[in-house]
PyMOL commands that place a pseudoatom at each C-alpha (Angstrom):
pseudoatom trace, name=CA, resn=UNK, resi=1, chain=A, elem=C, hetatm=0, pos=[27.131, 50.802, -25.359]
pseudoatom trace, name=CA, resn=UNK, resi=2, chain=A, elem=C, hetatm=0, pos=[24.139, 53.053, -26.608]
pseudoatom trace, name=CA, resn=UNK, resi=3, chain=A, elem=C, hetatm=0, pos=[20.893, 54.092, -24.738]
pseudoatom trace, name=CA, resn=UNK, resi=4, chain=A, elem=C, hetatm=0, pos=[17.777, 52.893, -25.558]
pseudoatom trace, name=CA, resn=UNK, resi=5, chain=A, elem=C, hetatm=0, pos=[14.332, 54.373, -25.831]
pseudoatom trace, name=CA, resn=UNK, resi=6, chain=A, elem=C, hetatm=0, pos=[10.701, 53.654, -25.915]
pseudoatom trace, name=CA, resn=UNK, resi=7, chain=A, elem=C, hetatm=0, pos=[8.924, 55.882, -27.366]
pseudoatom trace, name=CA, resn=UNK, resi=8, chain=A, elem=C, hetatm=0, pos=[5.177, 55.655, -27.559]
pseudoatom trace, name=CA, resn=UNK, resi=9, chain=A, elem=C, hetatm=0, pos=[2.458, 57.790, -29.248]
pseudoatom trace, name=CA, resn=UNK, resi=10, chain=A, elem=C, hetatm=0, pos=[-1.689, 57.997, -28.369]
pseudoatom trace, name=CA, resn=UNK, resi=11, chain=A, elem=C, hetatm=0, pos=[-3.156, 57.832, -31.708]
pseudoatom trace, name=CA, resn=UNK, resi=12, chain=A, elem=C, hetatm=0, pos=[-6.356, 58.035, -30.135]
pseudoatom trace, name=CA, resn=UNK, resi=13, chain=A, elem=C, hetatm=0, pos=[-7.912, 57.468, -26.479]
pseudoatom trace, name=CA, resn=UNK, resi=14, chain=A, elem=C, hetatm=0, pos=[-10.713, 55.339, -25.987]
pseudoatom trace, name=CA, resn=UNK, resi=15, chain=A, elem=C, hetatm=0, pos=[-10.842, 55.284, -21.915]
pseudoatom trace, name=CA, resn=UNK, resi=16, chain=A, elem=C, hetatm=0, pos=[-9.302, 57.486, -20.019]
pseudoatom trace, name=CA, resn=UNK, resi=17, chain=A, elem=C, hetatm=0, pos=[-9.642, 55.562, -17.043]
pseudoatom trace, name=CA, resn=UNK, resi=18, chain=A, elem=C, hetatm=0, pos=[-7.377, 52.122, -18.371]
pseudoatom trace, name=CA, resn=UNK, resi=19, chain=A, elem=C, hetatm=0, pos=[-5.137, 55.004, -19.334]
pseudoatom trace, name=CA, resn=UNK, resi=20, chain=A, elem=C, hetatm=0, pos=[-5.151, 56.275, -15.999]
pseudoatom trace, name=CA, resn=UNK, resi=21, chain=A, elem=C, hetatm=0, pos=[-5.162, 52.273, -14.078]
pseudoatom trace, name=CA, resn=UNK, resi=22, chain=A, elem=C, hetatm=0, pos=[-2.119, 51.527, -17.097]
pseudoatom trace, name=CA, resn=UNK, resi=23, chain=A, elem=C, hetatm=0, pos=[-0.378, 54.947, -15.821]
pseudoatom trace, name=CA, resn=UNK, resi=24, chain=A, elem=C, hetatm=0, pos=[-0.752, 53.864, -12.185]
pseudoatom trace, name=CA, resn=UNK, resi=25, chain=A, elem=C, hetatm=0, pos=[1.247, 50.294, -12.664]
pseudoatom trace, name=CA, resn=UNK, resi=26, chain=A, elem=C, hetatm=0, pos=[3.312, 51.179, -15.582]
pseudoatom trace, name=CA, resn=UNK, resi=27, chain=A, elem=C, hetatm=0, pos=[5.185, 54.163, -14.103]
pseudoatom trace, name=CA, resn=UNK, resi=28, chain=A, elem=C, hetatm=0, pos=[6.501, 52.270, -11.404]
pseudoatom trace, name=CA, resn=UNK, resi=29, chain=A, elem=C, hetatm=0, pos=[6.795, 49.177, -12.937]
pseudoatom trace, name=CA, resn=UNK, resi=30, chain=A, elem=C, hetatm=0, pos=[9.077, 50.911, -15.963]
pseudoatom trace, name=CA, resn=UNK, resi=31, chain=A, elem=C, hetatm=0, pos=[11.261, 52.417, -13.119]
pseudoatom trace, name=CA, resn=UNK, resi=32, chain=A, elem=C, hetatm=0, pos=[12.125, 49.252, -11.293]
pseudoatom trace, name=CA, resn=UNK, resi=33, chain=A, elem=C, hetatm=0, pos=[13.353, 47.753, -14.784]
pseudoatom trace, name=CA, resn=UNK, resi=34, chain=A, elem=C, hetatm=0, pos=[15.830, 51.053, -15.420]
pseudoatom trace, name=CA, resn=UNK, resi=35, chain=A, elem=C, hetatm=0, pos=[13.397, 53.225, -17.297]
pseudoatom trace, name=CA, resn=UNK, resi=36, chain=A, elem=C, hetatm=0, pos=[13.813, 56.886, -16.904]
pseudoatom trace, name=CA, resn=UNK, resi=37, chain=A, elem=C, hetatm=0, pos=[11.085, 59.067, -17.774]
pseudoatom trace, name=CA, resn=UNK, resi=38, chain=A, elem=C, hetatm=0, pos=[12.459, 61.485, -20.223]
pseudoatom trace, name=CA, resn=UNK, resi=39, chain=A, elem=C, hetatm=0, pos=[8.874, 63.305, -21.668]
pseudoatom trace, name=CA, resn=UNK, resi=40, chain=A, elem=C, hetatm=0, pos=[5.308, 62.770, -20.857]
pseudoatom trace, name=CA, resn=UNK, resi=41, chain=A, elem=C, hetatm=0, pos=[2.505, 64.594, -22.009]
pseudoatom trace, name=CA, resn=UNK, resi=42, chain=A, elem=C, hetatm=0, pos=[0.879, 66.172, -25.102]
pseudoatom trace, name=CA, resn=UNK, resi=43, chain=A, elem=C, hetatm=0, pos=[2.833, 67.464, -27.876]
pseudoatom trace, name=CA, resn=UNK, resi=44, chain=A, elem=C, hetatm=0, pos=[3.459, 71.293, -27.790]
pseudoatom trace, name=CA, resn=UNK, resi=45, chain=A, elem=C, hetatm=0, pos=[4.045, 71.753, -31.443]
pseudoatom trace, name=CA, resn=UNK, resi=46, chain=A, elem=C, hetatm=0, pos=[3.792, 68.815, -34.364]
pseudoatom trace, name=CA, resn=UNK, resi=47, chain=A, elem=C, hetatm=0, pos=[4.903, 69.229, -37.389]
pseudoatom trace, name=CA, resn=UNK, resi=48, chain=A, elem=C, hetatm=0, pos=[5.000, 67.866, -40.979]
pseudoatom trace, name=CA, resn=UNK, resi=49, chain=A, elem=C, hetatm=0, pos=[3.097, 64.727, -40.702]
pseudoatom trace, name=CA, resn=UNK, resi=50, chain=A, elem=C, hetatm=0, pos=[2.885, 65.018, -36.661]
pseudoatom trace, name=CA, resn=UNK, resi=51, chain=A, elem=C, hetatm=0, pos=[-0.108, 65.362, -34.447]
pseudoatom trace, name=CA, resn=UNK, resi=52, chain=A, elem=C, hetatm=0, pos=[-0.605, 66.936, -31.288]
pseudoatom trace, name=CA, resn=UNK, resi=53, chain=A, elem=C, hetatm=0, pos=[-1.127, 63.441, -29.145]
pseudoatom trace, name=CA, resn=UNK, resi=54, chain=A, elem=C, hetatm=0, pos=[0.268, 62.416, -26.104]
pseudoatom trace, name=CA, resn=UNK, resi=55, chain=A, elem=C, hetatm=0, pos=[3.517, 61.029, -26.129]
pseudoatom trace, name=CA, resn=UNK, resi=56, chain=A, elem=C, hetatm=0, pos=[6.287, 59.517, -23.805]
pseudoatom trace, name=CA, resn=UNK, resi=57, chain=A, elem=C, hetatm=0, pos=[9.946, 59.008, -24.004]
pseudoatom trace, name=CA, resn=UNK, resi=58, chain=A, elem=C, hetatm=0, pos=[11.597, 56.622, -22.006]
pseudoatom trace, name=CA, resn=UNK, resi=59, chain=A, elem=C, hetatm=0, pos=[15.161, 56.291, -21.779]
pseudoatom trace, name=CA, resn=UNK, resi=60, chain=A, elem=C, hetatm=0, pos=[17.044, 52.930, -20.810]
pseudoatom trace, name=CA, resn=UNK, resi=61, chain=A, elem=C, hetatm=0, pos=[20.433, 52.334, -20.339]
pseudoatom trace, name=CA, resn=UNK, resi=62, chain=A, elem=C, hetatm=0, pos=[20.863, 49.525, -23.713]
pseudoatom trace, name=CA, resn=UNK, resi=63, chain=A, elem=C, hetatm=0, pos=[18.431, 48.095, -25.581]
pseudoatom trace, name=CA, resn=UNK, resi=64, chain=A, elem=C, hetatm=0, pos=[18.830, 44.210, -24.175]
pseudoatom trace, name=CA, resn=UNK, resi=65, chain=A, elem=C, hetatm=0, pos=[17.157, 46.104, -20.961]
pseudoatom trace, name=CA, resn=UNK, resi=66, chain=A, elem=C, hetatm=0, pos=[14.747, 48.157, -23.241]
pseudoatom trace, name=CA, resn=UNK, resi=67, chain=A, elem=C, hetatm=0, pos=[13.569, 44.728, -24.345]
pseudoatom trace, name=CA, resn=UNK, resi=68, chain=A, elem=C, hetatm=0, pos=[13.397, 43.230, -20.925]
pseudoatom trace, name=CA, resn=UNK, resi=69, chain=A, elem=C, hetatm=0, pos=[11.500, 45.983, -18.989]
pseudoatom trace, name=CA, resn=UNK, resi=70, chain=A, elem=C, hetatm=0, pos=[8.946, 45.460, -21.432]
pseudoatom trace, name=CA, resn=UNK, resi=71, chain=A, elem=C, hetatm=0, pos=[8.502, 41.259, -20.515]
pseudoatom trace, name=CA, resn=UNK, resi=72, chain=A, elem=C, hetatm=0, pos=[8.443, 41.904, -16.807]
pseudoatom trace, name=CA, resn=UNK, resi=73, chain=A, elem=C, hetatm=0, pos=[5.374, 40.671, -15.258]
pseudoatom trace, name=CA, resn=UNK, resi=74, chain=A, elem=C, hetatm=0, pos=[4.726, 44.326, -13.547]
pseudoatom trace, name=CA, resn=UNK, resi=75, chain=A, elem=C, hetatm=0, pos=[4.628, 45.846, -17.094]
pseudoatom trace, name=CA, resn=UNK, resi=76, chain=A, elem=C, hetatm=0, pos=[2.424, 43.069, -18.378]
pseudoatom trace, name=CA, resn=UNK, resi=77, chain=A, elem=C, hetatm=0, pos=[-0.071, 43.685, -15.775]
pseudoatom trace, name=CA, resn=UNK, resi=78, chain=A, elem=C, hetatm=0, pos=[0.055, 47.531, -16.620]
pseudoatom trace, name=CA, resn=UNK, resi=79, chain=A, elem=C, hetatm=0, pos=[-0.684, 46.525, -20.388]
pseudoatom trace, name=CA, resn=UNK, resi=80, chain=A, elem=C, hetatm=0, pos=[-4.008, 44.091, -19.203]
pseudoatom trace, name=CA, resn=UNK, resi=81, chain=A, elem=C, hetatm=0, pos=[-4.670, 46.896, -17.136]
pseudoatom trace, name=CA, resn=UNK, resi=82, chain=A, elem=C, hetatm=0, pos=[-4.773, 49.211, -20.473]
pseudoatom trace, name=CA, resn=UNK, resi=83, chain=A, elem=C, hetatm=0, pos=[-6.249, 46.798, -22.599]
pseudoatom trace, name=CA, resn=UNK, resi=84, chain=A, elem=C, hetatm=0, pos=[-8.565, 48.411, -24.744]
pseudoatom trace, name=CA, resn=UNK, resi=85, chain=A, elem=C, hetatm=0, pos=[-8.380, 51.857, -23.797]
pseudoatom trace, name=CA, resn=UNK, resi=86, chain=A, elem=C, hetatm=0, pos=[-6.267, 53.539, -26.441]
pseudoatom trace, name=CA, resn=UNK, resi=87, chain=A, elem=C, hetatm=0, pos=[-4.972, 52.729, -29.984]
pseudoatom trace, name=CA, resn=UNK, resi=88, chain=A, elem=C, hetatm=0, pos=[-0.698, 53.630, -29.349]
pseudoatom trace, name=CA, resn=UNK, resi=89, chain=A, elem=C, hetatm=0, pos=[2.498, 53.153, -31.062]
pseudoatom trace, name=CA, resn=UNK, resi=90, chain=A, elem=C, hetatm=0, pos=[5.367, 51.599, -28.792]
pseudoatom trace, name=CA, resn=UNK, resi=91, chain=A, elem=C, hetatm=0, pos=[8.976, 51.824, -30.548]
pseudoatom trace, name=CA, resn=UNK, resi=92, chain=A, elem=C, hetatm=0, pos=[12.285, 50.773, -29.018]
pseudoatom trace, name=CA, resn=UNK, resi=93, chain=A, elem=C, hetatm=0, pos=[14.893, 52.791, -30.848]
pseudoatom trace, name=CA, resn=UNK, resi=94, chain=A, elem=C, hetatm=0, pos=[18.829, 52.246, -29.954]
pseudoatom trace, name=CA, resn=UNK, resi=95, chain=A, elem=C, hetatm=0, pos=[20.490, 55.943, -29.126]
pseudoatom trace, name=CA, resn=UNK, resi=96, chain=A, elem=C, hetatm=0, pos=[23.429, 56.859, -31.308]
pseudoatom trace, name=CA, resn=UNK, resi=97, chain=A, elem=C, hetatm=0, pos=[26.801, 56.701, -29.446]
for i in range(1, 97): cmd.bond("trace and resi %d" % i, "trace and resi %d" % (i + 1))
show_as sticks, trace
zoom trace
């Protein structure tokens, strides 16, 4: 069975401090539901089309639990918590085998 992986870009960031309160829950809350944090942070180099934003790659280990850590209650109350505060693209890609 394949991996799966959110991966999530910061087009832009309109509060740092929802980003920081969404960090706070969201971490943990990813964790408990079999997320692995693979990268965090701001791109070093982009290039083509690519910006230098912050991204994060989360690994899981199939997409039926990608999909589920994002419906837990724990990660819901991360995204109220970051409501607002940036404009981001979330993807859930399935790994190659």
């Amino acid at each position: 069975m394949p991996k799966a992986y959110w991966v999530s870009t910061y087009l832009e960031i309109h509060d740092p401090e929802k980003l920081a309160a969404y960090a706070e829950i969201a971490g943990p809350a990813v964790k408990a539901a079999g997320g692995r944090f693979i990268a965090r942070g701001v791109a070093t180099k982009a290039y083509e089309a690519g910006k230098l934003q912050r991204t994060t790659l989360v690994e899981f280990d199939s997409l039926e639990i990608a999909l589920a850590a994002h419906e837990t209650p724990e990660y819901k109350r991360a995204l109220a918590a970051l409501e607002g505060g940036v404009t981001r693209d979330l993807r859930v890609v399935e790994g190659v085998e």
